[in-house]
KEKE-3310 file (N, C-alpha, C; in steps of 0.2 Angstrom, whole numbers, plus 5000, padded with zeros to 4 digits):
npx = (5064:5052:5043:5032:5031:5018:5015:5027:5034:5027:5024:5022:5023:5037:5047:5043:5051:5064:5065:5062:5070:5084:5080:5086:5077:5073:5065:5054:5048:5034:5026:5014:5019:5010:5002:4995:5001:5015:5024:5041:5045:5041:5049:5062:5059:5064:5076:5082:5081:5089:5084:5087:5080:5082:5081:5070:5057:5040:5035:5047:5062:5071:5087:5091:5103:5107:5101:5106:5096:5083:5072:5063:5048:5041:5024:5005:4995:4980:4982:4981:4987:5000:5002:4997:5009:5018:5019:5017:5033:5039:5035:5028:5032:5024:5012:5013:5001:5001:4996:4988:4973:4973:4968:4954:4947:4948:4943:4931:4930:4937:4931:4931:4944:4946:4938:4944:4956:4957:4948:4947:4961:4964:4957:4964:4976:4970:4964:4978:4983:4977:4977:4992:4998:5001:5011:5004:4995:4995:4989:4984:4973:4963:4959:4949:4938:4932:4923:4907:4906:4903:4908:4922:4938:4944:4940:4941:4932:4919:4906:4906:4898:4896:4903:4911:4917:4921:4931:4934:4924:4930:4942:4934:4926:4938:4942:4932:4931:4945:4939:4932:4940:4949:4940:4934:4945:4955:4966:4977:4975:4980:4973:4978:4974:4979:4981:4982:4996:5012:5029:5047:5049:5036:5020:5015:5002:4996:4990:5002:5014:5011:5007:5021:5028:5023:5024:5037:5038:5030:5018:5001:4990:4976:4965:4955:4937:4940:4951:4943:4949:4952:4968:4972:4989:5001:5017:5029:5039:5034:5023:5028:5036:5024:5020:5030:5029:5016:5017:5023:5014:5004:4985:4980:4967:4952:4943:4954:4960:4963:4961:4970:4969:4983:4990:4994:4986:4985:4976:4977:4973:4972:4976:4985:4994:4998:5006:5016:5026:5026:5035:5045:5048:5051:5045:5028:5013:5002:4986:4971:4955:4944:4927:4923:4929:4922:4916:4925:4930:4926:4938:4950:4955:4962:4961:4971:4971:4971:4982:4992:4988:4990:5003:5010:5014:5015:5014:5026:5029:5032:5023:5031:5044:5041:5038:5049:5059:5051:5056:5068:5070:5064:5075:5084:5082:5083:5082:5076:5072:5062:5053:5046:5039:5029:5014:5001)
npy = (5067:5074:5068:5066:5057:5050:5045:5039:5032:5022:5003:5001:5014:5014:5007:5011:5023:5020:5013:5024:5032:5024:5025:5037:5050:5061:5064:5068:5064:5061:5059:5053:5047:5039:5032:5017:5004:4998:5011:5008:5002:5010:5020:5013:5010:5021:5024:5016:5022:5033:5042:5050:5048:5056:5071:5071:5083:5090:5097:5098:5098:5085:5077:5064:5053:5042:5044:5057:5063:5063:5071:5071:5075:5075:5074:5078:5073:5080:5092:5106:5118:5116:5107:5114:5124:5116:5110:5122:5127:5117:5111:5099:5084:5073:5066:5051:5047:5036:5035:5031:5026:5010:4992:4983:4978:4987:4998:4997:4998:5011:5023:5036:5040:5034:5042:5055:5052:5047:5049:5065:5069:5066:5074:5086:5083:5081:5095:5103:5095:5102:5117:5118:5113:5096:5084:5068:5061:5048:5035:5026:5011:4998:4982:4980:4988:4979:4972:4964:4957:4943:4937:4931:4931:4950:4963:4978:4985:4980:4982:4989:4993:4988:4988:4980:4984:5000:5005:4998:5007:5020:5018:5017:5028:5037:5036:5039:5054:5057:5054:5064:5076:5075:5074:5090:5096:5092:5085:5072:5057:5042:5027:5013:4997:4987:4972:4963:4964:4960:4954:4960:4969:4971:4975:4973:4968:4960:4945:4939:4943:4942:4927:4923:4927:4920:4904:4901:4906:4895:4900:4900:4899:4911:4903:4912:4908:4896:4892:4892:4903:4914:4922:4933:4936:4947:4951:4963:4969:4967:4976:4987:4988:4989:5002:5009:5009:5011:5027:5033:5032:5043:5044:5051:5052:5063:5063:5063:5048:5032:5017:5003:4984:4979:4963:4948:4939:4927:4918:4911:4898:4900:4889:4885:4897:4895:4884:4887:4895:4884:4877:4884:4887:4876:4871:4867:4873:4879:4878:4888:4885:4899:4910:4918:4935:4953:4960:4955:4948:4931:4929:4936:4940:4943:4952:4955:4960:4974:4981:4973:4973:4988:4991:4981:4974:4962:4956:4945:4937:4923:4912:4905:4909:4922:4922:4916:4927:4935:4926:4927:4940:4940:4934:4941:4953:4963:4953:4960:4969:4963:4958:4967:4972:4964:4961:4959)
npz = (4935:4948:4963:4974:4986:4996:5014:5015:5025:5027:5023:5009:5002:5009:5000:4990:4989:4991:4977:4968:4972:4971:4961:4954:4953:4959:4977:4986:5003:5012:5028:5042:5052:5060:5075:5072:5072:5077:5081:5077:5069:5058:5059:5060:5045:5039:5044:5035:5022:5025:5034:5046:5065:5074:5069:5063:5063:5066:5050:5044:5035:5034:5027:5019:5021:5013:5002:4990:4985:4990:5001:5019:5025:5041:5041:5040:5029:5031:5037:5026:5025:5026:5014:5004:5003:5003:4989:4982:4983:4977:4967:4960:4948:4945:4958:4970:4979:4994:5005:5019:5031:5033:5032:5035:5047:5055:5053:5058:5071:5072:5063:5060:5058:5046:5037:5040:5036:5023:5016:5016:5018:5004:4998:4999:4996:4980:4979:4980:4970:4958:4962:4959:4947:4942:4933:4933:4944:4954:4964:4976:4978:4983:4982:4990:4985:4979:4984:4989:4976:4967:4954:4947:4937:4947:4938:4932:4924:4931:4942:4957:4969:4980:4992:5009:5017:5027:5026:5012:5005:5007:4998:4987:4988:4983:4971:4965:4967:4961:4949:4945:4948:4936:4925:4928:4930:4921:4926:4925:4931:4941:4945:4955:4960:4972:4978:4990:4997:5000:5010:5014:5028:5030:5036:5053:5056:5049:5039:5031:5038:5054:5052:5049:5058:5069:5067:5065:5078:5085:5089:5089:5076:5070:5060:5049:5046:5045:5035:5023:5012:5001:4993:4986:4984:4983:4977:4985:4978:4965:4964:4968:4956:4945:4951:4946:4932:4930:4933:4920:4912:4909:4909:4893:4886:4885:4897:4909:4914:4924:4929:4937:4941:4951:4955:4958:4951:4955:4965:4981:4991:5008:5016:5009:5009:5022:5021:5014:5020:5030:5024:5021:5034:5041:5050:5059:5057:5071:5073:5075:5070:5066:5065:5049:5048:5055:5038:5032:5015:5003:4996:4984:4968:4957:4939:4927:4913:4908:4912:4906:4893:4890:4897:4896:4907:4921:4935:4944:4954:4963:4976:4984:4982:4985:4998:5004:5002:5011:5023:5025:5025:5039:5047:5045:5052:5065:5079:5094:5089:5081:5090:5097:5088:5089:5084:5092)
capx = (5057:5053:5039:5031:5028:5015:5015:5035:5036:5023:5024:5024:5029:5047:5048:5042:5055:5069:5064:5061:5078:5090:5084:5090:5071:5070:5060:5052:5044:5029:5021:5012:5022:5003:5003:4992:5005:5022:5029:5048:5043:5041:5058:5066:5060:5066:5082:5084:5081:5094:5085:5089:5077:5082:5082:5063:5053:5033:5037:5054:5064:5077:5089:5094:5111:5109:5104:5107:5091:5080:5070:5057:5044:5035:5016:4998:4988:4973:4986:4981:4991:5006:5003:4997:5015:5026:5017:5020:5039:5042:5035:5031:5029:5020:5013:5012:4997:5001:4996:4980:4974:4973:4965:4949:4944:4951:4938:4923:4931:4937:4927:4932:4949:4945:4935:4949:4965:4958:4943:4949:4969:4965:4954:4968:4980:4969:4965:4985:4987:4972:4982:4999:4994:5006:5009:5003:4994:4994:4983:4982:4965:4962:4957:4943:4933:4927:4917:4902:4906:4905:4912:4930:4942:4938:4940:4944:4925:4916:4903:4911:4894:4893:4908:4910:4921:4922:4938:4933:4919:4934:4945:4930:4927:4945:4943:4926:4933:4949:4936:4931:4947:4950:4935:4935:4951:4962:4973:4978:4975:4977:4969:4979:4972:4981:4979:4985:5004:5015:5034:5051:5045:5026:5015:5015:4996:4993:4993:5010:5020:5009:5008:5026:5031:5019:5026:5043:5039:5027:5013:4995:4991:4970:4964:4949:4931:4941:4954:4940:4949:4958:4967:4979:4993:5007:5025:5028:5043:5029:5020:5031:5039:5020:5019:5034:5026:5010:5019:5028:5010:4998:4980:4979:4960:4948:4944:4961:4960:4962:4962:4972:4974:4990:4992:4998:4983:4983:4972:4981:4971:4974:4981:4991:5000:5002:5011:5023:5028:5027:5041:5052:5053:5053:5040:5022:5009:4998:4979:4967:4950:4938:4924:4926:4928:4916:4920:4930:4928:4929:4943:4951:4958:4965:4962:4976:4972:4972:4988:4998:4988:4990:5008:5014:5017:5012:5020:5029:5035:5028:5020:5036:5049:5040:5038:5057:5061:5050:5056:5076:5072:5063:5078:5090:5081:5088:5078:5075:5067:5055:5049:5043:5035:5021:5006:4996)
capy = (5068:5075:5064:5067:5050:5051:5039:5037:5028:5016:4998:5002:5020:5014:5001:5016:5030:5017:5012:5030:5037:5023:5025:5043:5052:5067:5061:5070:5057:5062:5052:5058:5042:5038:5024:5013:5000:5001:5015:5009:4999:5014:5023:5007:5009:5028:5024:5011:5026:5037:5046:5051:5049:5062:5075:5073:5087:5091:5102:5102:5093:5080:5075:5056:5052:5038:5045:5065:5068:5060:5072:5067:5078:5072:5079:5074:5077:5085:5098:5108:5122:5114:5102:5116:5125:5110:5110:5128:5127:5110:5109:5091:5083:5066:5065:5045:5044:5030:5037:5031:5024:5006:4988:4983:4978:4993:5003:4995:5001:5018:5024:5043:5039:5033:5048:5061:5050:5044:5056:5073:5070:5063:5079:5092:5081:5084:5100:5104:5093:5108:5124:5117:5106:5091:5077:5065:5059:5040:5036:5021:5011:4992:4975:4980:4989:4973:4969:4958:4955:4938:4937:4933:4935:4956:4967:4985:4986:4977:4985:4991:4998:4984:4987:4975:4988:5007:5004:4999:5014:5026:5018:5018:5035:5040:5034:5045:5058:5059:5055:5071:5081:5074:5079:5095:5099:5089:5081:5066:5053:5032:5023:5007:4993:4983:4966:4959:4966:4956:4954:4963:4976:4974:4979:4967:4968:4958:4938:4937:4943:4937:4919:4920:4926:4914:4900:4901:4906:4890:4901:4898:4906:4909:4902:4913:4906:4889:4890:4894:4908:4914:4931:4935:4939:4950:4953:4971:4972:4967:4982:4994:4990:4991:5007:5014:5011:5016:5032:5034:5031:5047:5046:5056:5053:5066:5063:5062:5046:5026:5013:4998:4984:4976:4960:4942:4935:4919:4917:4907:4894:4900:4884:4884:4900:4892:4878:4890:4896:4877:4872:4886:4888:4867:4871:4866:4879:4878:4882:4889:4887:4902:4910:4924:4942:4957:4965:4951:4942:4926:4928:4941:4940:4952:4952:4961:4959:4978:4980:4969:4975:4993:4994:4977:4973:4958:4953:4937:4933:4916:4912:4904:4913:4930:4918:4914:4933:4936:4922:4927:4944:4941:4930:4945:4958:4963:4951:4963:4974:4960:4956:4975:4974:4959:4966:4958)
capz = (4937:4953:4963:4979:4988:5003:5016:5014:5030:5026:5018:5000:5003:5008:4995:4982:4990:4989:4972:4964:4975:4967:4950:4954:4952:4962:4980:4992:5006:5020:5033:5048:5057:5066:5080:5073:5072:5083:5074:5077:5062:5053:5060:5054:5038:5037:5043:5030:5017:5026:5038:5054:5068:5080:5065:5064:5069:5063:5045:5045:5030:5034:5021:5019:5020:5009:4993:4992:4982:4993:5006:5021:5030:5044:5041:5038:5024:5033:5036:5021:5023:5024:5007:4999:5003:5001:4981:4980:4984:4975:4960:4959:4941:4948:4965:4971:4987:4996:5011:5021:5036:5029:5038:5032:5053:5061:5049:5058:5077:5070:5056:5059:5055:5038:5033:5039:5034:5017:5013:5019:5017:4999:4995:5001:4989:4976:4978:4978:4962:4956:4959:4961:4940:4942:4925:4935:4950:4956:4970:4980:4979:4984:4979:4992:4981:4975:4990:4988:4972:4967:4948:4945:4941:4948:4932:4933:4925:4935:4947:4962:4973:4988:4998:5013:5024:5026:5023:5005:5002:5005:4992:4982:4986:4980:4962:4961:4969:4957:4943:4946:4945:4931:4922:4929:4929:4916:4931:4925:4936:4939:4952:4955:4966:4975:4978:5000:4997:5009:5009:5017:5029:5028:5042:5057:5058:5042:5040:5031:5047:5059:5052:5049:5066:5076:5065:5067:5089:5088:5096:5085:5073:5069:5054:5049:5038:5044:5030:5018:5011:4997:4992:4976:4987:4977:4981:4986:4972:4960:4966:4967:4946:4943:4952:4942:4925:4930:4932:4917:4907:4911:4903:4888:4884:4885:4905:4909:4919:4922:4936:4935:4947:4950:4956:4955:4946:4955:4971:4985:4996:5014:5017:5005:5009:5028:5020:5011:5027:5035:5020:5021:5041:5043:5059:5058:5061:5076:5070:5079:5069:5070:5061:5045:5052:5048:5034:5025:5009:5004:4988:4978:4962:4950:4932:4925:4909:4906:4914:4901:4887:4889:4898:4896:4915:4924:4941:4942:4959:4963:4982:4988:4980:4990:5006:5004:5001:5016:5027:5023:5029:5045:5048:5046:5054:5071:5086:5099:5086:5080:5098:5098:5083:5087:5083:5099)
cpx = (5057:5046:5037:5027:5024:5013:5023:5037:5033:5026:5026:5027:5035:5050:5048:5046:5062:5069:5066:5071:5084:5090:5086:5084:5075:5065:5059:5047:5039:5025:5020:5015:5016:5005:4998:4995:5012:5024:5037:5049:5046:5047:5062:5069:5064:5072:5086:5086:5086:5091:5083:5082:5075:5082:5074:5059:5047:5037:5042:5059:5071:5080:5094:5100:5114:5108:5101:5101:5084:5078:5063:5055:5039:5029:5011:4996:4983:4979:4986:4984:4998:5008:5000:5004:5020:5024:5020:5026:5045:5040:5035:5030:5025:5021:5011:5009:4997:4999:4987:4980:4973:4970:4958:4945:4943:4947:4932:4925:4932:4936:4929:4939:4950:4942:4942:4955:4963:4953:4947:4956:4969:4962:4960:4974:4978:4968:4973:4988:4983:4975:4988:5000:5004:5005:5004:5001:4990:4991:4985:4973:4967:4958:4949:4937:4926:4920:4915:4904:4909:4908:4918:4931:4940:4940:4937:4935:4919:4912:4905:4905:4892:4899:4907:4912:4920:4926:4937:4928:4924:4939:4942:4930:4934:4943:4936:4930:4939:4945:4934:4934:4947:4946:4934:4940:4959:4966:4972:4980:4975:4975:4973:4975:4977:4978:4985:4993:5006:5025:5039:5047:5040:5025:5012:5007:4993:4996:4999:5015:5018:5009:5016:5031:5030:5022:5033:5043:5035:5020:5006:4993:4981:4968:4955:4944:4937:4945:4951:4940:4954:4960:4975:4985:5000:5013:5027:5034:5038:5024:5022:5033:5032:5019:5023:5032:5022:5011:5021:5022:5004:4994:4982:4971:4956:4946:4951:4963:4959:4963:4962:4971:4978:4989:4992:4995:4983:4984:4976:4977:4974:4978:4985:4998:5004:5006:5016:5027:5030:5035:5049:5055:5054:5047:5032:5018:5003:4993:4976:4959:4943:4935:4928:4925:4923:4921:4927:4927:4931:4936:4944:4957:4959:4964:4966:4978:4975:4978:4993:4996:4990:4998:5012:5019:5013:5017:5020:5032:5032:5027:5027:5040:5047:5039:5045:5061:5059:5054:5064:5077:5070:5068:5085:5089:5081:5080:5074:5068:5061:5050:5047:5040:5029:5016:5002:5000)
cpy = (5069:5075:5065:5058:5052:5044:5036:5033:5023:5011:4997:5007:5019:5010:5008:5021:5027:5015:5018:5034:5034:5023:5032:5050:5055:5067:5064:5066:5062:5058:5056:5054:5040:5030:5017:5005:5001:5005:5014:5005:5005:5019:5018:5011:5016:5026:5019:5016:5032:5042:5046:5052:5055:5067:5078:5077:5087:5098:5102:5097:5090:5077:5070:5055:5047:5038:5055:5067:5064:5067:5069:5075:5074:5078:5075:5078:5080:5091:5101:5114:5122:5111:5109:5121:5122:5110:5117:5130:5121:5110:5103:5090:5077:5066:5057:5046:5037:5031:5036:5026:5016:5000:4988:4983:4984:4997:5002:4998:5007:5021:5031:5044:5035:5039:5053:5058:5050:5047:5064:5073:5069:5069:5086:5090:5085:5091:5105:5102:5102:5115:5123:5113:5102:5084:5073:5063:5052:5038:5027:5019:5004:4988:4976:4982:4986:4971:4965:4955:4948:4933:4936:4932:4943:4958:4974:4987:4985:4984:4985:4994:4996:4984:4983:4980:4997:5007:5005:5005:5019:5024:5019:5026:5040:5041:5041:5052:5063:5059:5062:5077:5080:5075:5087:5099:5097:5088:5075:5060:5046:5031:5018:5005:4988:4977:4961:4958:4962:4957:4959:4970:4978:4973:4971:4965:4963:4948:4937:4937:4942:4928:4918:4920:4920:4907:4897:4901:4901:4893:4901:4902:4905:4907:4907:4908:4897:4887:4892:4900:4908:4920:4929:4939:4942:4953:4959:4973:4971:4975:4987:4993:4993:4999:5012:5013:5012:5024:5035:5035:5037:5046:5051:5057:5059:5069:5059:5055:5039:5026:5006:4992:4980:4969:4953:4940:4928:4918:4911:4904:4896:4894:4882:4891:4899:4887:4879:4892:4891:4878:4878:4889:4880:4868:4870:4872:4874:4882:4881:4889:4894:4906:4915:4929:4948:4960:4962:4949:4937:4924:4934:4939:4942:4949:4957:4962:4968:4981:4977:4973:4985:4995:4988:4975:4968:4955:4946:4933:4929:4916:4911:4908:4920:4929:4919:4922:4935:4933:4924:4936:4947:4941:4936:4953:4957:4959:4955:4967:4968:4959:4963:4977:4970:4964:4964:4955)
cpz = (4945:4955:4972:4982:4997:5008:5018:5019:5031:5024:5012:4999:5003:5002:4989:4984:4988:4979:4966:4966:4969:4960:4949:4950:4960:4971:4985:4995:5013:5023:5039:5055:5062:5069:5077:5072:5075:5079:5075:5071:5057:5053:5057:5050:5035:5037:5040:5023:5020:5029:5046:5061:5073:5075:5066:5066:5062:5056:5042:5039:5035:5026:5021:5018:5018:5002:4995:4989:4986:5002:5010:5024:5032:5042:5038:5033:5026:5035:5029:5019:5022:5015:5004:5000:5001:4990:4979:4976:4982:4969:4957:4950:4942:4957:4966:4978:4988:5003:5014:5026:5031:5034:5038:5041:5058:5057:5055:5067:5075:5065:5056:5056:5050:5034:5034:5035:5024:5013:5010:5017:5009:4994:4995:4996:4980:4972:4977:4971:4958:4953:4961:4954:4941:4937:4927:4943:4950:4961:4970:4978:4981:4981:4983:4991:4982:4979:4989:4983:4970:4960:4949:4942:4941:4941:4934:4930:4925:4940:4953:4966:4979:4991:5005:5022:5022:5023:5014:5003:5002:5001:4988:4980:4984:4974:4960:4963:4964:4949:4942:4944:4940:4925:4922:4928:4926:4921:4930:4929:4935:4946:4951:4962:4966:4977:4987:4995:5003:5005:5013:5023:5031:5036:5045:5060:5052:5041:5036:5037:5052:5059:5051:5057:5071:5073:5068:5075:5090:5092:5088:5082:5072:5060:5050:5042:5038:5040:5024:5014:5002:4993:4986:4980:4982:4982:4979:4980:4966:4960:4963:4956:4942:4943:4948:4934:4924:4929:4926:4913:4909:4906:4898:4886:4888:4893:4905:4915:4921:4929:4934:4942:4944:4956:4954:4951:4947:4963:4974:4992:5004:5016:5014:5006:5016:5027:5017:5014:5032:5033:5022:5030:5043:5049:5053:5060:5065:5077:5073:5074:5069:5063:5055:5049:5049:5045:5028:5020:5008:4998:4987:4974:4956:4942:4928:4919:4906:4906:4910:4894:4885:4890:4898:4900:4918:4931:4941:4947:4964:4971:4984:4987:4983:4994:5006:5005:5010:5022:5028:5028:5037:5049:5051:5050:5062:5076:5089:5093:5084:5084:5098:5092:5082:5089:5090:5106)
residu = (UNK:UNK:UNK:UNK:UNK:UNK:UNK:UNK:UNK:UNK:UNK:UNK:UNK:UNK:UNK:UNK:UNK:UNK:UNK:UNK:UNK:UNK:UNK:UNK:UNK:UNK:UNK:UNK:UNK:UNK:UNK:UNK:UNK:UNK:UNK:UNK:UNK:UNK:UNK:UNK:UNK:UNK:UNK:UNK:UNK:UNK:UNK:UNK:UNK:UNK:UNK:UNK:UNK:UNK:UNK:UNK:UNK:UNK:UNK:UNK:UNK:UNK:UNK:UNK:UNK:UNK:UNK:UNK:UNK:UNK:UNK:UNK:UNK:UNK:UNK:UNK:UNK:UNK:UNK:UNK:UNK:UNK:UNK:UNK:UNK:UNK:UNK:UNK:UNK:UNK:UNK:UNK:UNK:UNK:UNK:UNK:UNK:UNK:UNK:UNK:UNK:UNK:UNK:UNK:UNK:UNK:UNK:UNK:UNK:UNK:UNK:UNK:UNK:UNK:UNK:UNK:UNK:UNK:UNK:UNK:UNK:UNK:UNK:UNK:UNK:UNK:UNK:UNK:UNK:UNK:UNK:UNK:UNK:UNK:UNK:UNK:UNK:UNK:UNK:UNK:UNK:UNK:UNK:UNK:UNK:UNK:UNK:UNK:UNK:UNK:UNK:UNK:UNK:UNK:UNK:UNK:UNK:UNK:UNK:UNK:UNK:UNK:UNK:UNK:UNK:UNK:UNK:UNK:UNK:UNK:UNK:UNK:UNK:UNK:UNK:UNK:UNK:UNK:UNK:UNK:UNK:UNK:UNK:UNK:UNK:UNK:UNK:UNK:UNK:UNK:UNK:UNK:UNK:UNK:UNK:UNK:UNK:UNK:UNK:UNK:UNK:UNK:UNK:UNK:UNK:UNK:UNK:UNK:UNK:UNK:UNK:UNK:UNK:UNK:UNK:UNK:UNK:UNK:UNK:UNK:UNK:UNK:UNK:UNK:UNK:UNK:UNK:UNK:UNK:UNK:UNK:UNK:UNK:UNK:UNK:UNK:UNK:UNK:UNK:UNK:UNK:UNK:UNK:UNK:UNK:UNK:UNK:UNK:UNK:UNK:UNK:UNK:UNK:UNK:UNK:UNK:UNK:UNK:UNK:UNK:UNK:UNK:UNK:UNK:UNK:UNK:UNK:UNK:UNK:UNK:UNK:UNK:UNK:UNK:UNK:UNK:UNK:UNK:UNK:UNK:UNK:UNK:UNK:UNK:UNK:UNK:UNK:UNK:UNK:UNK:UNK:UNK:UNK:UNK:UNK:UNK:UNK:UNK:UNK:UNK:UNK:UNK:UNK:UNK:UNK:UNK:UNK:UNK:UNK:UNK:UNK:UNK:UNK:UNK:UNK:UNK:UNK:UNK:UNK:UNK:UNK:UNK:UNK:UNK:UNK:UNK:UNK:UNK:UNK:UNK:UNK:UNK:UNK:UNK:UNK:UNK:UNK:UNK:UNK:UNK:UNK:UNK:UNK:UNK)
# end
């Protein structure tokens, strides 16, 4: 199989280039490497997959020097001409988009960088999958969908029209968006939703590697809604096995076209995921009380019934046992570099 993964420098990108590269699939990775986070993060993650930094240039393939069938292009998806070149000349059979501005907060300060990054880059994808026809196309969406919605656990058929964040209206508008292709033009499309991915690597803006950092350096960490929280947090290996059997299942029905989400299935009491973090660093946490933030909710949690019954996949890897995994690799990742990755 030969799989176009976008975002490759991301969070769940590198986790799904590595994943896809060693099972020995075909894998070309693009990222536009944006600041919204230190990007030495995202060089890291590259040079974990074998590519070289100083190769880098805008367009230009780099080829990993730790699995031979692995290439990267830096580039954006609003560059339309490029992605519909790179289609052309590649010939994918499944594209995986993971690629999107992402950060339910950072919506509500830059709203234009949600429309270009996850509207307009996600449009220029499609149009690619259109006259470029690929088995399959997997798309990112979120648990953010769910918005206001106050039923749990969410379900995939569930009403989805009150979003709480731009953030979520443009995952939403993903899934219409592909519903569309899909009707229109038989591209067999999934939506999965994700569900607050954390683990090895993740994105230093997000409370797993903030509270784990501040925990362990003793410096406070904020508690938002007072503790009164609660998110289905899912471990990125969970993710990604889900992502690869999503892959392997293209619709076949009439509109060629589903949406799953993936994750744990079992909601984690904010204080309870600080106490998972307490046990496995031995440190106390040092909680600042403050209100909810705009644009949060107060819970998510997955119903994945669909998920099991259709491809008979359920992630399994328990809060501590993905804290411990977490906690083992902050542990091993070089110092200097972590101290140039706090996010504030």
């Amino acid at each position: 199989m030969k799989i176009l993964i976008t975002g490759a420098a991301g969070f769940i990108g590198f986790h799904a280039v590595k994943h896809f590269a060693e099972n020995g699939d075909r894998v070309v990775g693009i990222d536009n490497i944006n600041n919204y986070y230190n990007v030495d993060l995202k060089y890291d993650r590259l040079k974990e997959t074998g590519i070289c930094k100083a190769l880098i240039q805008n367009h230009k393939a780099v080829q990993s020097v730790n699995y031979p069938n692995y290439r990267f292009f830096k580039a954006d998806l609003l560059d339309k001409e490029f992605i519909d070149e790179l289609f052309k000349h590649e010939h994918f059979d499944v594209v995986c988009n993971l690629a999107a501005q992402a950060a339910v907060r950072y919506s509500i300060e830059n709203p234009y960088v949600y429309i270009n990054s996850n509207i307009i880059g996600f449009l220029n994808i499609l149009e690619a999958c259109r006259f470029h026809p690929v088995q399959h196309l997997v798309y990112a969406s979120s648990s953010s969908v769910y918005g206001m919605n106050t039923k749990i656990p969410y379900n995939e058929s569930d009403q989805v029209d009150k979003p709480a964040s731009l953030y979520a209206a443009s995952k939403k508008s993903n899934e219409l968006m592909a519903h569309a292709y899909s009707k229109l033009y038989k591209i067999p499309s999934t939506g999965v939703r994700f569900f607050t991915v954390y683990g090895p690597w993740g994105r230093p803006d997000m409370a797993p590697f903030i509270f784990m950092d501040s925990i362990i350096n003793q410096n406070p960490i904020e508690v938002f809604n007072h503790g009164k929280l609660s998110r289905d947090f899912t471990y990125i290996d969970d993710i990604v096995e889900g992502l690869s059997v999503v892959i392997d299942h293209a619709p076949t029905n009439e509109i060629p076209y589903k949406i799953y989400n993936i994750g744990a299935g079992k909601p984690v009491q904010l204080f309870d995921f600080i106490a998972a973090i307490e046990k496995v660093t031995g440190k106390t946490a040092i909680k600042r009380m403050v209100e909810i933030q705009p644009g949060d909710v107060y819970q998510t949690f997955a119903d994945t019934t669909e998920l099991e019954k259709d491809l008979n996949y359920k992630p399994q890897t328990s809060i501590q046992e993905g804290i411990n995994k977490l906690y083992n690799w902050y542990l091993n990742y070089d110092k200097r570099s972590r101290k140039r990755l706090q996010f504030n």
